[in-house]
C-alpha positions in Angstrom: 5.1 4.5 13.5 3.1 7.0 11.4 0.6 5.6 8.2 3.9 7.0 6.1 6.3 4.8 7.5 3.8 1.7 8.0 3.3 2.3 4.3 7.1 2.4 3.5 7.6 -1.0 5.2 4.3 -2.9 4.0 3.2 -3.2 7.5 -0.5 -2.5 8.6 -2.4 -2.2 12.1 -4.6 -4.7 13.3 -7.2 -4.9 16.5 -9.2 -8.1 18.1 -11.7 -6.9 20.2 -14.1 -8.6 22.2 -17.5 -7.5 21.6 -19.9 -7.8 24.9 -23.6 -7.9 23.5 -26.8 -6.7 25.5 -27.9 -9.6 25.9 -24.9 -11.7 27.6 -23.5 -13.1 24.5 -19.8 -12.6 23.2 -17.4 -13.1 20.2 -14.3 -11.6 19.2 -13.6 -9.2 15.9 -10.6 -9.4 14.5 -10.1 -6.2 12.5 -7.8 -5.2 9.7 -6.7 -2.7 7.8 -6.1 -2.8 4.0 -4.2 0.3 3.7 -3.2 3.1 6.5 -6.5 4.7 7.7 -8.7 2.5 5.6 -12.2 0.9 6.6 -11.2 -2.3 8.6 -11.9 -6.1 7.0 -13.5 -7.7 10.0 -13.9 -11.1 11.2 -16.5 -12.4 14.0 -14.8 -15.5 15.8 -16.7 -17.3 18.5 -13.8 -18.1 20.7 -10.2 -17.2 21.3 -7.2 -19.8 22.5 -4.4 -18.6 24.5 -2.2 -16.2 22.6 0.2 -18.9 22.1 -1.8 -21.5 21.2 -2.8 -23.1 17.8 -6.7 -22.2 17.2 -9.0 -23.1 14.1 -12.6 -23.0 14.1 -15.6 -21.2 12.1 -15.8 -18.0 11.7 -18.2 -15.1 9.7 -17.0 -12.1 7.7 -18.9 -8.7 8.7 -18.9 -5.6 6.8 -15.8 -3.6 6.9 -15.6 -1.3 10.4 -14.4 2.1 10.6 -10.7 2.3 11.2 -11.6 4.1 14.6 -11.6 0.3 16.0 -8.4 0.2 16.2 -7.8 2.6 19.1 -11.3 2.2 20.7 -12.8 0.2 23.3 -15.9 1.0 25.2 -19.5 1.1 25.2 -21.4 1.2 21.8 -24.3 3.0 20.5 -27.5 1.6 19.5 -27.6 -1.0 22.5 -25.3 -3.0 20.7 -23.2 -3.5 23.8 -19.6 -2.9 24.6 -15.9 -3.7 23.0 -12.7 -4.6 25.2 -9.5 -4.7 23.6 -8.2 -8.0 23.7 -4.5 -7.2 21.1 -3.6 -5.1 19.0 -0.3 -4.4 16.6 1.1 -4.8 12.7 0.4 -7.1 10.5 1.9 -7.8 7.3 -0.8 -9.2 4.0 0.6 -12.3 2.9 -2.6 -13.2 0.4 -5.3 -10.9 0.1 -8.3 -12.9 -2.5 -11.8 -12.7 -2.3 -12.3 -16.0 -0.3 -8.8 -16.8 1.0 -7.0 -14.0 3.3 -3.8 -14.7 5.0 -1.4 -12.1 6.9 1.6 -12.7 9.5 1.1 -10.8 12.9 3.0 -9.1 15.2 0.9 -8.2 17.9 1.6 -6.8 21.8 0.1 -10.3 23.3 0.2 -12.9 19.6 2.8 -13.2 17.0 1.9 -15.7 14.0 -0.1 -16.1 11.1 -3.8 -16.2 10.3 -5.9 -17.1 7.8 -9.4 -17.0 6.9 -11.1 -19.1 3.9 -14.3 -19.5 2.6 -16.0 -22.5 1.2 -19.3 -22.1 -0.1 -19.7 -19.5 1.3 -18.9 -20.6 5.3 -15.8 -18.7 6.8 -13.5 -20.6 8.8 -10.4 -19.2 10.3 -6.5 -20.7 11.4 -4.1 -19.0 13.7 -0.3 -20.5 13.9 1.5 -18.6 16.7 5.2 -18.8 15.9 
């Protein structure tokens, strides 16, 4: 589907990526854009259920990526390790506030919705598969 047509029918892409660090450590991003071709909204989260599992836990908002991450995996510069794909597909914004973000996901491996919240200032996140 192009940006035109993902524009037409509200629907956006989306990318979680697991990000391998130099030093052995791990954590998946879960990217998103806010409109076709924009910088991604982009949340760290420490672990990942099973795609059709029910997951909630803490998570930490990052600054926004470059919409690149959508289609990349591989090593990065700067030693900061290497991203894997883990999903990717459309999602469409349900909620989109400064400290409450929810979206419903159709993805090639997870289908539900997410949400991320803030609370003085800590992130946590909640995925529902359907």
């Amino acid at each position: 589907m192009s940006s035109l047509d993902r524009a037409k029918s509200n629907m956006l892409r989306f990318a979680i990526l697991r990000h391998d660090l130099d030093d052995g450590s791990f954590h998946f991003d879960w990217m998103f854009e806010s409109q076709p071709g924009s910088p991604l909204r982009t949340w760290s989260v420490p672990e990942l259920a099973d795609p059709g599992m029910e997951f909630r836990g803490p998570c930490r908002r990052l600054d926004d990526h470059r919409a690149v991450y959508l289609d990349y995996q591989g090593p990065l510069t700067g030693q900061r390790g290497a991203v894997t794909r883990i999903d990717q597909g459309e999602f469409r914004l349900l909620v989109d506030l400064p400290d409450y973000w929810h979206a419903a996901l159709t993805g090639t491996r997870i289908r539900g919705t997410v949400e991320f919240v803030a609370q003085n200032q800590v992130w946590r996140m909640a995925f529902v598969p359907d």
